[in-house]
C-alpha positions as CSV (number, residue, x, y, z in Angstrom):
1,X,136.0,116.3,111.7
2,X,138.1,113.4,113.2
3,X,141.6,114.8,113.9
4,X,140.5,115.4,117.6
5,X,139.2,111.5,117.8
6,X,142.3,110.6,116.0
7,X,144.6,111.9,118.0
8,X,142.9,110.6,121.4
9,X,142.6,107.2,120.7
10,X,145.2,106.4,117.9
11,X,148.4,109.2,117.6
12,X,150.9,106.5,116.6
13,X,149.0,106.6,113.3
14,X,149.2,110.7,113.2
15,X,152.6,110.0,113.6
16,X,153.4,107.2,111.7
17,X,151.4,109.8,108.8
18,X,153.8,112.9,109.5
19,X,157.3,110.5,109.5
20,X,156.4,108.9,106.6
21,X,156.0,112.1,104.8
22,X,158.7,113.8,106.3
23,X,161.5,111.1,105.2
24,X,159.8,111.3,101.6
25,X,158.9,107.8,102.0
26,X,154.7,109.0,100.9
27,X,154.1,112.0,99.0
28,X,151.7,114.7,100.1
29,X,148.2,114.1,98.8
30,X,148.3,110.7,100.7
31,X,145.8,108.8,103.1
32,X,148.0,106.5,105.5
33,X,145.7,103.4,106.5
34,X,146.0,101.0,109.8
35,X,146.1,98.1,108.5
36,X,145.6,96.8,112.1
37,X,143.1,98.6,113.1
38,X,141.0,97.9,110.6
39,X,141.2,94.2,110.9
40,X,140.4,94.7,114.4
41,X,137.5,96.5,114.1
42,X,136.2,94.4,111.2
43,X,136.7,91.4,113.9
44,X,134.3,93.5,116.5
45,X,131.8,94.1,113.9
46,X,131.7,90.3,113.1
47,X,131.4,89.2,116.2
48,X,128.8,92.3,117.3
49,X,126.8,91.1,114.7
50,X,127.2,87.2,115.2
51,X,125.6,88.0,118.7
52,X,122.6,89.7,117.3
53,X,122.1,87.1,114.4
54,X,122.9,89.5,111.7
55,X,124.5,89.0,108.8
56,X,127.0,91.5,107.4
57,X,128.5,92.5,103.9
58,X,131.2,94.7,104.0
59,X,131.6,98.0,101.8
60,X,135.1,99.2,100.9
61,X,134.8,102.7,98.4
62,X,135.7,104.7,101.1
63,X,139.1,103.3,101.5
64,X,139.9,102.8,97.7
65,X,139.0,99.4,96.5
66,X,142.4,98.1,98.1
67,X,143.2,94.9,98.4
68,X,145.3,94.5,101.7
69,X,142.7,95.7,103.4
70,X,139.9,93.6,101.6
71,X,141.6,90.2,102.6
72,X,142.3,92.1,106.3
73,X,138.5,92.3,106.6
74,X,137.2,89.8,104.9
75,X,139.1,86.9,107.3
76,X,136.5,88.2,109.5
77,X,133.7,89.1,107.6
78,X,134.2,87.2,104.5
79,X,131.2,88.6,101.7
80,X,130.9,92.1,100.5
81,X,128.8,94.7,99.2
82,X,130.0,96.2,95.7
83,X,129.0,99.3,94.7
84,X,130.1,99.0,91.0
85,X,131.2,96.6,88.3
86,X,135.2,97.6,89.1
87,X,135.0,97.8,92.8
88,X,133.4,94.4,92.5
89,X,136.2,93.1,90.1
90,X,139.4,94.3,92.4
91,X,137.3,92.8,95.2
92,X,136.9,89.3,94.0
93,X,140.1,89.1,92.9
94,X,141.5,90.1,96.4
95,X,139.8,86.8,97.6
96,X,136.4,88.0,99.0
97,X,133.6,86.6,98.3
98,X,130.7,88.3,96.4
99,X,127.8,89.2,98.5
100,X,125.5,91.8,97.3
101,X,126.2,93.4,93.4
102,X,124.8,96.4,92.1
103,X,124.4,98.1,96.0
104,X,124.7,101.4,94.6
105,X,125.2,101.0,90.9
106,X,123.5,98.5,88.6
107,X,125.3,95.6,87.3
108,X,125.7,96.8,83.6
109,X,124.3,94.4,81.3
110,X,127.2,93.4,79.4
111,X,128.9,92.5,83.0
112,X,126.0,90.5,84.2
113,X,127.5,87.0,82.5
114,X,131.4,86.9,84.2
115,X,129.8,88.4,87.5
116,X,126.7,86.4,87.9
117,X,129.6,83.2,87.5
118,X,130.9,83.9,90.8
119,X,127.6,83.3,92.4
120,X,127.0,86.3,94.2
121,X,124.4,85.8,97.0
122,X,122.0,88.7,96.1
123,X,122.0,91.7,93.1
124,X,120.4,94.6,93.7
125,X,117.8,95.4,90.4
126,X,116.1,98.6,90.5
127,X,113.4,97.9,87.9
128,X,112.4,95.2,85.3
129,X,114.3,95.9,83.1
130,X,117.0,95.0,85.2
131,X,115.9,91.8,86.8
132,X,114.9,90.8,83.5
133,X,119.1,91.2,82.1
134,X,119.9,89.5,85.4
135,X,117.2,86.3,84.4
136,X,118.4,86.3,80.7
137,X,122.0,85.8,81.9
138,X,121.8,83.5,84.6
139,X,119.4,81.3,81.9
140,X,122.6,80.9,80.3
141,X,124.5,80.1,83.2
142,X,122.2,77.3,83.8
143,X,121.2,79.0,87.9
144,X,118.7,80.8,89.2
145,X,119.8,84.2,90.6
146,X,118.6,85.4,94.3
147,X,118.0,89.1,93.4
148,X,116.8,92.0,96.1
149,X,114.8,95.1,95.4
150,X,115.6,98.6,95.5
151,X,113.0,100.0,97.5
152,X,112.2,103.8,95.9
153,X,113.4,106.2,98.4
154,X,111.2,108.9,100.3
155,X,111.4,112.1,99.5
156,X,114.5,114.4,100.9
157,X,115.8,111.2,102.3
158,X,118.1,110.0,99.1
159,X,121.5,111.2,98.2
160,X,121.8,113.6,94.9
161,X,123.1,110.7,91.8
162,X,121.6,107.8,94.1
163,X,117.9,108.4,92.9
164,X,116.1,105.2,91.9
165,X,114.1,101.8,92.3
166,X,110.6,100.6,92.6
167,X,108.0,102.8,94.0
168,X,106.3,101.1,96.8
169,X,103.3,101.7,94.9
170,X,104.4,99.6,92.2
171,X,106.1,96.9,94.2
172,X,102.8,94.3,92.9
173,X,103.3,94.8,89.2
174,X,106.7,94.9,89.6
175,X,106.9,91.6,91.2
176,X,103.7,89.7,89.2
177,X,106.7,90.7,86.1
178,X,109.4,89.1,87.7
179,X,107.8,85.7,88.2
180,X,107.8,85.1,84.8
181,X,111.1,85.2,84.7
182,X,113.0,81.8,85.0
183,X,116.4,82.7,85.8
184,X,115.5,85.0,88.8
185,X,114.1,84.6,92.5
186,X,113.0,87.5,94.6
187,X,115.3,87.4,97.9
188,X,114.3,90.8,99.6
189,X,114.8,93.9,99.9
190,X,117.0,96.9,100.4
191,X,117.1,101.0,100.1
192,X,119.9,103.3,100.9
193,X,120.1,105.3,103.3
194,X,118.1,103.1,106.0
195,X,119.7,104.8,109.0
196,X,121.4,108.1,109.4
197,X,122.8,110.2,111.8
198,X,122.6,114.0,111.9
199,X,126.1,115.9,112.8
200,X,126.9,116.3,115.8
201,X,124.1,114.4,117.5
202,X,126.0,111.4,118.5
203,X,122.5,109.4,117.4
204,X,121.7,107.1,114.8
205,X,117.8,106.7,113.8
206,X,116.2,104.8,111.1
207,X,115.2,107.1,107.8
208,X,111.7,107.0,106.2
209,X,113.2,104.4,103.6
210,X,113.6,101.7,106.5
211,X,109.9,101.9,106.8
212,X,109.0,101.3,103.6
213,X,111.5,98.7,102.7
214,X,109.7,97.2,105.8
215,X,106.4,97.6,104.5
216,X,108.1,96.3,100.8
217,X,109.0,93.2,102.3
218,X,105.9,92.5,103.8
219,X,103.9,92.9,100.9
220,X,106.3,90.5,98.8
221,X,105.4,87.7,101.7
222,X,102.0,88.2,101.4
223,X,102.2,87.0,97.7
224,X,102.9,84.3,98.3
225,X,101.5,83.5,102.0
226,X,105.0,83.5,103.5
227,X,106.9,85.0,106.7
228,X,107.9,88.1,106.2
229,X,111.2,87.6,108.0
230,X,112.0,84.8,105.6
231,X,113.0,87.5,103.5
232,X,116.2,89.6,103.4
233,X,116.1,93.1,104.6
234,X,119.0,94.6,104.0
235,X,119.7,98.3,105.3
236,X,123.0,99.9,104.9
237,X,123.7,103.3,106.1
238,X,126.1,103.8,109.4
239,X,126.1,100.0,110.1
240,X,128.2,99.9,112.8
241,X,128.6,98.1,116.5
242,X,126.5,100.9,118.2
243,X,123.5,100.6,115.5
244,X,123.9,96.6,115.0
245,X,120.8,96.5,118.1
246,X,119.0,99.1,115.8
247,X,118.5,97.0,112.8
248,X,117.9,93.6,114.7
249,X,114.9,95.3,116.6
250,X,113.5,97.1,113.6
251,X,113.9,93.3,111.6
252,X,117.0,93.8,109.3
253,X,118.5,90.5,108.2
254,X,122.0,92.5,106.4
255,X,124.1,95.6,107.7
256,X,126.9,97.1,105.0
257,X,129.3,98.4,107.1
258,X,131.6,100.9,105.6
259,X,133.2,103.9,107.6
260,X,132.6,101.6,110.4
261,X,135.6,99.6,109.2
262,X,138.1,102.7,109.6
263,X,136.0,104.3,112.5
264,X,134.6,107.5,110.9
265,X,131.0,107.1,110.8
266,X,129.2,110.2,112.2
267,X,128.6,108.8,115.5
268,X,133.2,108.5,115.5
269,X,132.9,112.2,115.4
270,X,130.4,113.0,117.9
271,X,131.3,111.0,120.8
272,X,131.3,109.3,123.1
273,X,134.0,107.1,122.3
274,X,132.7,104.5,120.1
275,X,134.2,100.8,119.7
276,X,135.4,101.0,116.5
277,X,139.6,102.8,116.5
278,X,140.0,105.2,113.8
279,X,142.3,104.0,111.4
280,X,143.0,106.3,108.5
281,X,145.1,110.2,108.1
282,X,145.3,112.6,105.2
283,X,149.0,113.7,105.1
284,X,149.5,116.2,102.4
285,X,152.1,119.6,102.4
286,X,152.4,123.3,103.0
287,X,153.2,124.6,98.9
288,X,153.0,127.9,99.5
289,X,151.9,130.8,101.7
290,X,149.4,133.7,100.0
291,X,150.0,137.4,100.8
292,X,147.6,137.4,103.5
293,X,150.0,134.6,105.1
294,X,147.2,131.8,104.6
295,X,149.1,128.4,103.7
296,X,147.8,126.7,100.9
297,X,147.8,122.8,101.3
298,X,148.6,120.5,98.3
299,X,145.3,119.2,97.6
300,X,143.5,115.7,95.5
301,X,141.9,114.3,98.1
302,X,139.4,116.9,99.6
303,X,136.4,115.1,99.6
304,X,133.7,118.1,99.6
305,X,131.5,116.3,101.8
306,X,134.4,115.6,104.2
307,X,133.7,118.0,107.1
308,X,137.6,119.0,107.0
309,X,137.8,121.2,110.1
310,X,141.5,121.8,111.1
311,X,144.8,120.3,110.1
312,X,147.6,119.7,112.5
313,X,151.2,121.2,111.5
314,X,153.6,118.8,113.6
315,X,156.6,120.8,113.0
316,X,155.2,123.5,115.4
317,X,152.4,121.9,116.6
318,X,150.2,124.1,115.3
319,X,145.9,123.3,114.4
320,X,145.0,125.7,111.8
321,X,141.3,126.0,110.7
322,X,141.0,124.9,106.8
323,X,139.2,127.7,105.2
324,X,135.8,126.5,103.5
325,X,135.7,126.1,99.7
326,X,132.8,126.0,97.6
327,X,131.6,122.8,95.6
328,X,132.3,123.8,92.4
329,X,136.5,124.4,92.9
330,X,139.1,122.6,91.9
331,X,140.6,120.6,94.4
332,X,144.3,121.8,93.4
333,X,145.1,123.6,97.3
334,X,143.0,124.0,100.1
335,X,143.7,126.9,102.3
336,X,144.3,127.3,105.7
337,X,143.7,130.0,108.2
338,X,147.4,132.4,109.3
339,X,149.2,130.5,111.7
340,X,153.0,129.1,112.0
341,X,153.6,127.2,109.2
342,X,155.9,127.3,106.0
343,X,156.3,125.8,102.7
344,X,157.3,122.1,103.0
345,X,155.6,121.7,106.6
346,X,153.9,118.0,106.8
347,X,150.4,118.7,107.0
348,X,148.1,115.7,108.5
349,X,144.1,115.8,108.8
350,X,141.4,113.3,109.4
351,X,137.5,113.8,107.9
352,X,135.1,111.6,106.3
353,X,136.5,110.4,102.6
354,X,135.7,108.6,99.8
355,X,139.3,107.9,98.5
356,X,137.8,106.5,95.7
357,X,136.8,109.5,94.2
358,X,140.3,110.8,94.4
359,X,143.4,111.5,93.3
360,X,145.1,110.4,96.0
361,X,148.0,107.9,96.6
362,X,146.8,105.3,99.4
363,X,149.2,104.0,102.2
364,X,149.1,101.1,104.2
365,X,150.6,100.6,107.2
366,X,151.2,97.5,109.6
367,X,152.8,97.0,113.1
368,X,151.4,100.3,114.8
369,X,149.7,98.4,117.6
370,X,153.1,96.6,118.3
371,X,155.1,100.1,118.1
372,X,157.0,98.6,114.9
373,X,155.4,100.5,112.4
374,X,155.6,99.0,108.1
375,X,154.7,100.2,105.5
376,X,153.6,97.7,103.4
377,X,152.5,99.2,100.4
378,X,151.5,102.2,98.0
379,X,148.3,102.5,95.6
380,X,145.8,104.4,93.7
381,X,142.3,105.1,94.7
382,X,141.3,101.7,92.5
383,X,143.9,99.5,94.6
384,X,146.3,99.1,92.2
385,X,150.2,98.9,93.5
386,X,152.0,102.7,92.5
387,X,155.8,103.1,92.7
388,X,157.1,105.3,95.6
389,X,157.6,109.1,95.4
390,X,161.1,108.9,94.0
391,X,160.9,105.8,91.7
C-alpha cells in the first residue's frame, strides 16, 4: 500500500530497514521507525493547525505505545489522545501530557482515580453510567472533571468493536442526568470516525457522524442558552495537514492525528504527494519456499486491514505480489507470489499497521535525514525496551 510512496520520498529508511536486518542487528518480524521523520511531521501538523486555530491531540497505537517517539511528538504537540487505560499509562509516563482519555475505550472504573489525578483535559463517557464513575471519582479528588460525549454513530459508518455512545435522540435525558452530578462538566463532543477517505480516491470527506456530533453539540448549547462553538468538537479520523481546512470550516475545535504522524493515512497512498514523509518499514525474512516456488515470509505483524500489496526483495531487487489471506488465519507466514527470492532474503514492505496489535519487535531509528543513520533502540508493541536478536 505504501512501499511505492516509501521508496519515492524516503529510501534511506528502506534501506536503513534491509541493513539492519541483514547484519542481524533487528530480527525479521520488525517495523523500523524514523525517528526524524516523525518529529518533523508532528512539527507541520502543529504548526498547520496553529494557523487554522485548531487544537490537536495526538494518537500513538499505530506505532506501539513507544516512548521515543511520544516525547519526539509531543515537543511539538504536547497533549494526547489515549485509546486505553495502558496506552495512556506508557504515555504519561513518557512525559506527555494527558489530553483526551477513554477516545476509543472507556476509562475502566477502577482506573478512573490515579488517571483522573493527572488532570486530563477531557474523558470521553459513552453513557451515564460512565460520567457518573467519572463524577464519583473526581468528588474524591476534590475537581470537577471536563468530560465529552460520544456521539452514537450512524449506521454503516462505525468500525466493527467500536460500537457505542449516546443516541442523538437521547442526548436531552442524557445530559438533564449529568447535571446532577457534582464532580463532572459537560465539555463537548466527539464520535469516531468523523472523516474518512475511501481507497484510492486521494479525498477526504466528513462521515454522517460529523453531522450529528454537530447537531449534538448544538443542542447541548441550547440548554443552557450558550454558543455553540464554546463547546469542544472533537473529530478524529485522517486528521492530517490536507484535512486540518476540513474540520475548521465544518467547526471542529480538536483533530487526533494518528497515521498522519508516520505518513500513511489513506490520502499517503493515493497521491499526490502529501506533506507528511513516510516514516515507518516492515522488514521481516524469506523462511521457506513452497513447492509451487511461493516464498513464505516470516509473519507477526500482518495487520489484516493493512492493504499489504507487494514486498520488495533487495538482494535481487525483486517486488513480489503478497498473496491475499483470509481473516480468520494465523499470521505465522504470509505468502508471496514466484519470483527470485530464497530462504534468508531480507524482505521489507510498507501498509497501514497497528503495531499495537502485534507481535512485532519495533525499531527506532535516528540520523537518516543527516545520512548517519542510529539505531537507538528495540521494543515491544507496548513500548517496552526488548534485548537485541542475539542477547
Amino acid at each position: 500500500m505504501f512501499l511505492d510512496a516509501v521508496l519515492a520520498r524516503n529510501p534511506r529508511l528502506v534501506g536503513c530497514a534491509a541493513d539492519l536486518h541483514r547484519s542481524g542487528a533487528v530480527p525479521p518480524d520488525t517495523y523500523v521507525l524514523d525517528l526524524d521523520a516523525v518529529r518533523a511531521n508532528a512539527a507541520l501538523l502543529a504548526a498547520g493547525a496553529d494557523r487554522l486555530g485548531l487544537a490537536l491531540w495526538f494518537v500513538v497505537k499505530q506505532v506501539g505505545r513507544n516512548p521515543e517517539l511520544v516525547r519526539a511528538i509531543a515537543g511539538h504537540i504536547p497533549r494526547f489522545a489515549a485509546i486505553d487505560a495502558p496506552e495512556a499509562r506508557v504515555l504519561h509516563a513518557a512525559g506527555a501530557r494527558p489530553g483526551n482519555l477513554g477516545h476509543l475505550v472507556q476509562v475502566p472504573h477502577r482506573a478512573l482515580p490515579g488517571m483522573l489525578a493527572w488532570r486530563p483535559e477531557a474523558v470521553t463517557v459513552y453513557d451515564l453510567a460512565n460520567a457518573r464513575a467519572v463524577s464519583e471519582a473526581a468528588v474524591r479528588l476534590g475537581v470537577v472533571q471536563d468530560v465529552l460525549v460520544r456521539i452514537e454513530g450512524a449506521a454503516g459508518a462505525v468500525h466493527p468493536g467500536q460500537e457505542g455512545g449516546v443516541p442523538l435522540g437521547g442526548l436531552e435525558a442524557f445530559a438533564a442526568g449529568v447535571e446532577r452530578l457534582p464532580g463532572v462538566r459537560i465539555a463537548g463532543v466527539t464520535a469516531f470516525p468523523c472523516l474518512a477517505c475511501a481507497p484510492g480516491s486521494g479525498r477526504v470527506a466528513p462521515t454522517p457522524n460529523l453531522r450529528l456530533a454537530g447537531e449534538a453539540r448544538r443542542l447541548l448549547a441550547a440548554r443552557s442558552g450558550g454558543d455553540p462553538s464554546r463547546l469542544v468538537l472533537s473529530a478524529p479520523g485522517v486528521t492530517c495537514l490536507a484535512s486540518l481546512p476540513l474540520l475548521a470550516r465544518l467547526g471542529a475545535t480538536h483533530g487526533e492525528p494518528g497515521h498522519a504522524l508516520t505518513g500513511t493515512t489513506p490520502l499517503h497512498a493515493a497521491g499526490p504527494p502529501q506533506p507528511e514523509r513516510p516514516a515507518y518499514v516492515y522488514v521481516t525474512e524469506v523462511a521457506h519456499t513452497l513447492a509451487d516456488g511461493s516464498p513464505a515470509l516470516f509473519g507477526g505483524g500482518f495487520y489484516p486491514r493493512g492493504g499489504v500489496r507487494s514486498a520488495l526483495i533487495p538482494r535481487t531487487g525483486a517486488r513480489l505480489a503478497v498473496r491475499e489471506a483470509p481473516a480468520g488465519n494465523i499470521d505465522y507466514y504470509r505468502l508471496l507470489e514466484p519470483g527470485d527470492a530464497r530462504a534468508g532474503d531480507t524482505a521489507v514492505l510498507a501498509f497501514r499497521t497497528q503495531m499495537f496489535v502485534t507481535r512485532s519487535t519495533v525499531a527506532v531509528v535516528a540520523g537518516l535525514a543527516d545520512g548517519a543513520p542510529e539505531l537507538t533502540g528495540l521494543y515491544d508493541p507496548w513500548g517496552r525496551p526488548v534485548a537485541g536478536p542475539h542477547g
